[in-house]
C-alpha positions in Angstrom: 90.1 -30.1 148.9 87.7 -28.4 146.6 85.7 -27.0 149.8 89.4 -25.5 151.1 90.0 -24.3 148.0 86.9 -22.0 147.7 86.7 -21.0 151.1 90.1 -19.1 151.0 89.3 -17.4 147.3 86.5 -16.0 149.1 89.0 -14.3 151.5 91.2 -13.4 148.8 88.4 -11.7 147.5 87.0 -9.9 150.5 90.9 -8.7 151.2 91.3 -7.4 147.6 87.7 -6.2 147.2 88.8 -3.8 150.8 92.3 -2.7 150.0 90.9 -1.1 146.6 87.5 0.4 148.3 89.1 2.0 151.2 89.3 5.9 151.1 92.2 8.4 151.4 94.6 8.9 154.3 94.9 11.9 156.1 98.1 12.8 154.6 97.0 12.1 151.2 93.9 14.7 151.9 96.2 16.9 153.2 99.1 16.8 150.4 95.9 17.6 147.8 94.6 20.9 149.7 97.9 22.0 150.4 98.5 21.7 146.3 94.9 22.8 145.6 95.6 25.9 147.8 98.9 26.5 146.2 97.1 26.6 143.0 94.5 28.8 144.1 96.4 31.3 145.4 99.3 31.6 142.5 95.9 31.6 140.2 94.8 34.4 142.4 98.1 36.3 142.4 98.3 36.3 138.3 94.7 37.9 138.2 95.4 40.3 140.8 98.5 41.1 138.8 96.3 41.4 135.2 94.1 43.6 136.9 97.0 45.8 138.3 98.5 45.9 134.9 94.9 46.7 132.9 94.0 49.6 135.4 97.3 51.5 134.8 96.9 50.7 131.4 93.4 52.2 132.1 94.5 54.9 134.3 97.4 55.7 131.9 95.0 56.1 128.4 92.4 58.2 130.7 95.8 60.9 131.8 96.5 60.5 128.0 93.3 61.6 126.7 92.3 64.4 129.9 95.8 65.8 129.1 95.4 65.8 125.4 91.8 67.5 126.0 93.7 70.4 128.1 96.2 71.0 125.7 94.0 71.2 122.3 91.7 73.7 124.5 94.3 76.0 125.6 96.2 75.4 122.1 92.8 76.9 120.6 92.3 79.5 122.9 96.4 80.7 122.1 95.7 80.7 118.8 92.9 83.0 119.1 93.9 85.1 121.5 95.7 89.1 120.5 97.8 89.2 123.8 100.1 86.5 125.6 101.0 87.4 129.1 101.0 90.9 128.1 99.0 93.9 127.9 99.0 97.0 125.2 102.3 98.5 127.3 104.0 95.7 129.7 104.9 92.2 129.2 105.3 89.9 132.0 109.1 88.9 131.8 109.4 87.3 135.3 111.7 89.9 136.1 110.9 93.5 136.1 107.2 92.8 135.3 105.7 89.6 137.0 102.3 87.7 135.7 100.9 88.4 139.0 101.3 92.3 138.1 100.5 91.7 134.4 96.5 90.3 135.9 96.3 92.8 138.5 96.9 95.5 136.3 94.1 94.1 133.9 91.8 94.5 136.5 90.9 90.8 136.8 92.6 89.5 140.2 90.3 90.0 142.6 88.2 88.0 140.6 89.8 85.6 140.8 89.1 84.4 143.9 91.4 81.6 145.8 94.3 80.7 142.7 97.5 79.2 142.9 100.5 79.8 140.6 99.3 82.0 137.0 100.9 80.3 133.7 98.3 82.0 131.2 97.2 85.3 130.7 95.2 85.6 127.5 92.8 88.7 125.7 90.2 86.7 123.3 89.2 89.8 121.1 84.7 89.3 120.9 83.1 89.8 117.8 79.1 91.2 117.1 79.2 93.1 120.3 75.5 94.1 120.8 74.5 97.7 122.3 73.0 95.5 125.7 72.8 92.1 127.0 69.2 91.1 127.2 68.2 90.0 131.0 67.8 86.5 131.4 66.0 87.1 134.8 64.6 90.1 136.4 67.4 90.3 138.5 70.3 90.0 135.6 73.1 92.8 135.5 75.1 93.4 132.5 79.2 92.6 132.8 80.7 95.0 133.3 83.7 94.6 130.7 81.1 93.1 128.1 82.0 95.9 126.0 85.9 95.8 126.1 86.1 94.1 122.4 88.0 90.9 124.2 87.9 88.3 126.8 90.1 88.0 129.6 91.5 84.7 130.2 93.8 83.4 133.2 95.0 79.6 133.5 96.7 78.8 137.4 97.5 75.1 138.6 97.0 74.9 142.3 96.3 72.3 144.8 93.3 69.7 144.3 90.0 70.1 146.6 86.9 69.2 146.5 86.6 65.8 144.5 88.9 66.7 142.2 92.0 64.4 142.1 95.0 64.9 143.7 97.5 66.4 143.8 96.8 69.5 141.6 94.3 70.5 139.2 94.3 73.1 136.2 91.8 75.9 136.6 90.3 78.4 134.2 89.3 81.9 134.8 86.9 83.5 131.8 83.8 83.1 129.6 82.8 79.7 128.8 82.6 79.0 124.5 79.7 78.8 123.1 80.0 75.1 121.0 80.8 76.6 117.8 84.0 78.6 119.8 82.9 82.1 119.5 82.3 84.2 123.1 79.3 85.6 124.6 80.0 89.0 125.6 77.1 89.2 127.7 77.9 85.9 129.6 79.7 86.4 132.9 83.4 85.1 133.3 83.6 82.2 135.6 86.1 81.9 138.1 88.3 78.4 139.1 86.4 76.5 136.5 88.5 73.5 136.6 89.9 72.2 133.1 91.8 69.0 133.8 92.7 67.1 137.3 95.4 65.2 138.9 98.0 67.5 137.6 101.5 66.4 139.0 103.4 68.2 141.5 106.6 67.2 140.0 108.4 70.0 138.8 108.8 70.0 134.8 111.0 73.2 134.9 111.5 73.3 131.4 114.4 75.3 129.6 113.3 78.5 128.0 114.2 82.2 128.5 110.8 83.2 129.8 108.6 80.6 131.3 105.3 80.9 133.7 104.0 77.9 135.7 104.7 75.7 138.6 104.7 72.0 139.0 102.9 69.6 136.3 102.2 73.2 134.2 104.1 75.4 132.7 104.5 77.8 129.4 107.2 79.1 127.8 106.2 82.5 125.9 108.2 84.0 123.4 106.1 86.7 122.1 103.1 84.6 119.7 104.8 81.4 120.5 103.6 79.5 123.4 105.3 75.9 124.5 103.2 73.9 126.4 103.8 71.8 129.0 101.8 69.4 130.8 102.3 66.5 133.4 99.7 64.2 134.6 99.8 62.2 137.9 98.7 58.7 136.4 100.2 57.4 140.1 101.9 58.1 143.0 105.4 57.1 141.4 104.5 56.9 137.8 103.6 60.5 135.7 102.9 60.8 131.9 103.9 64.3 130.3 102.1 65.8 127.0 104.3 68.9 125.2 103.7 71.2 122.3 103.4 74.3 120.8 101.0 77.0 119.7 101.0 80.2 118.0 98.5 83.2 118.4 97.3 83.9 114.7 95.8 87.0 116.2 98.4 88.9 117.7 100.8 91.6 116.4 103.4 91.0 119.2 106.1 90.0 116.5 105.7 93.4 114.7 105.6 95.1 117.6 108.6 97.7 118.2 111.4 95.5 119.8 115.4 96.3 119.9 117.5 93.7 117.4 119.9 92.2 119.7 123.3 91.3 118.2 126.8 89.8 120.0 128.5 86.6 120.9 131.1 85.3 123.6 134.6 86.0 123.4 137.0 84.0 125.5 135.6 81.8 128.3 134.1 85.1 130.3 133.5 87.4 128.3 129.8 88.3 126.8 130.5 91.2 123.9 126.2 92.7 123.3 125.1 95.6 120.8 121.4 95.9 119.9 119.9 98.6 117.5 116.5 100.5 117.8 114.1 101.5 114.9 111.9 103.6 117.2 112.1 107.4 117.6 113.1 109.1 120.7 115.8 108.2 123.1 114.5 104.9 125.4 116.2 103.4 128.2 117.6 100.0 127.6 117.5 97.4 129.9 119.3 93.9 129.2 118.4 90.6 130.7 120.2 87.5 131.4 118.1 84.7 131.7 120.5 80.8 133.3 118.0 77.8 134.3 115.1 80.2 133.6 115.4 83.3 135.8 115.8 86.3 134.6 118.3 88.8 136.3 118.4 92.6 135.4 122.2 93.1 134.6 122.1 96.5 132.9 119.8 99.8 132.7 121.0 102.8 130.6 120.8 104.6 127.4 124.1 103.3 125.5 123.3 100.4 122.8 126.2 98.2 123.5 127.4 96.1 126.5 131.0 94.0 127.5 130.6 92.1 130.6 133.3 92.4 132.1 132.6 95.8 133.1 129.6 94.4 135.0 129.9 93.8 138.5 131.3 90.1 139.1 127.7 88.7 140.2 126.6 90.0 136.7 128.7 88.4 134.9 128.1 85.1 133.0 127.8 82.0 135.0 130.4 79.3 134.4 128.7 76.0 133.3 125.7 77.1 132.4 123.5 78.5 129.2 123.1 82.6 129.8 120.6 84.1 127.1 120.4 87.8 126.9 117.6 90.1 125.8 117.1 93.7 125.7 113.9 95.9 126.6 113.0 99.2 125.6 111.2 101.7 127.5 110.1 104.8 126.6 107.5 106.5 129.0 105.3 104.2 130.4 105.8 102.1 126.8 108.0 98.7 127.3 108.8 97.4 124.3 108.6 93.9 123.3 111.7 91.5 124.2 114.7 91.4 121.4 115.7 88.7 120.1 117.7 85.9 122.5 121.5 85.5 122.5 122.4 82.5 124.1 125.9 81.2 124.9 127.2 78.4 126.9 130.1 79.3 129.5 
């Protein structure tokens, strides 16, 4: 009995010894990699998602900080500048006079070379203008406008090339600074010098009586007062805008000669406009009405005083919509400056 009973605990043992030391099945091994894949890949998908989320975060700080660069340069280069989009005689209104004209005139747009849509047009007045540049090399030739007391500035946005990044980029025509901020006279301008990338194509179209600009750029002048407007392209859906404002501490464009435009709406229709003139001589007046930021001639003549209903029906105000009105005077070849805006809804 004692010899039974050992010989079948030894099989007991051998059997329970087996069941325990036996590996896995093949659905057990299969269940794990099917939950260690599982794992893998949502552990995948939240890193590939952190990334995504750091490089716009990325992508958005570096749009912050290129735009924010673009603006304070421009900002410093409006405040120093004597002349905004104008020159001594003619402003660039968008309507009688473009910017276009208002470069071409200065003698700087075939210098240009390839440029897209102008926003900018500044004069930088130079200061310690020597008698000649000294020659850097044999074959150096003095600028020809180093002697002109200012520098010529042009800002354009136009489409990216190059390895700029898309879709449009900023560019600069003029002398570069020196670090300290004053100008080199005897420095060549340089043309399509590129001041910021991956401008936005997205119209900002902001609402002012006289802007200049296209896309992701644009500035609103009023005389010394410039509004800015910038829009970066941080993606393909996704842009990040900076605004502001800057005013020339140079220029006398606010004491300039300029009618004083008075008037106001009566009825739903009707605009009622007088202006005065301080100047001597008899000018010419012309009155502008400016809706979603074009300009439209709507009357030239020599009387100070204007009703709209005795314009022409396509004149007249339009219905559901801001119309501001300024008046120009001209005199000669001499345009005055802009009047002061009357705006009124209708």
């Amino acid at each position: 009995m004692s010899y039974m009973k050992k010989y079948f605990a030894r099989i007991y043992h051998r059997f329970h010894i087996s069941q325990h030391s036996r590996g896995f099945t093949l659905v057990e091994l299969l269940i794990a990699v099917l939950i260690s894949t599982m794992v893998i890949i949502i552990a995948g998908f939240a890193l590939v998602t952190i990334a995504s989320f750091d490089n716009k975060a990325e992508a958005r700080t570096e749009r912050q900080i290129d735009l924010n660069r673009a603006f304070d340069f421009m900002s410093h280069e409006i405040r120093m500048a004597s002349r905004i989009n104008r020159l001594e005689t003619e402003v660039a209104d968008n309507s009688t006079t473009t910017l276009e004209k208002i470069v071409e005139d200065a003698g700087i747009k075939t210098k240009l070379g390839s440029y897209g849509t102008i926003a900018l047009y500044l004069e930088i007045p130079t200061t310690n203008i020597p008698p000649s540049c000294p020659p850097s090399t044999a074959s150096y030739t003095v600028p020809a406008d180093y002697q002109t007391g200012y520098d010529k500035v042009v800002y354009d946005i136009r489409p990216t090339t190059g390895s700029w990044l898309s879709p449009r980029v900023i560019a600069r025509y003029g002398r570069i600074p020196n670090v300290d901020g004053s100008i080199d006279p005897c420095k060549n301008p340089i043309a399509s010098d590129i001041l910021v990338d991956s401008i936005s194509d997205t119209n900002i179209n902001p609402t002012c009586a006289v802007k200049f600009g296209a896309g992701g750029f644009y500035a609103c002048v009023d005389g010394s007062l410039v509004d800015l407007f910038l829009r970066g392209a941080v993606s393909g859906t996704e842009n990040q805008d900076v605004t502001g404002r800057a005013f020339s501490r140079l220029s006398s464009y606010s004491t300039e000669l300029a009618p004083v435009l008075s008037g106001s709406k009566s009825g739903t229709t009707e605009m009622n406009l007088t202006w005065t003139w301080s100047g001597t001589g008899n000018p010419t007046y012309k009155v502008y009405r400016t809706v979603d930021g074009a300009a439209t001639e709507v009357y030239s003549g020599s009387v100070s005083s204007l009703n709209s209903n005795s314009l022409t029906a396509s004149l007249r105000p339009s219905s559901g919509k801001q119309n501001c009105y300024t008046v120009r005077a001209t005199i000669g070849s001499y345009t005055s400056a802009p009047s002061n805006a009357r705006c009124e809804d209708f």
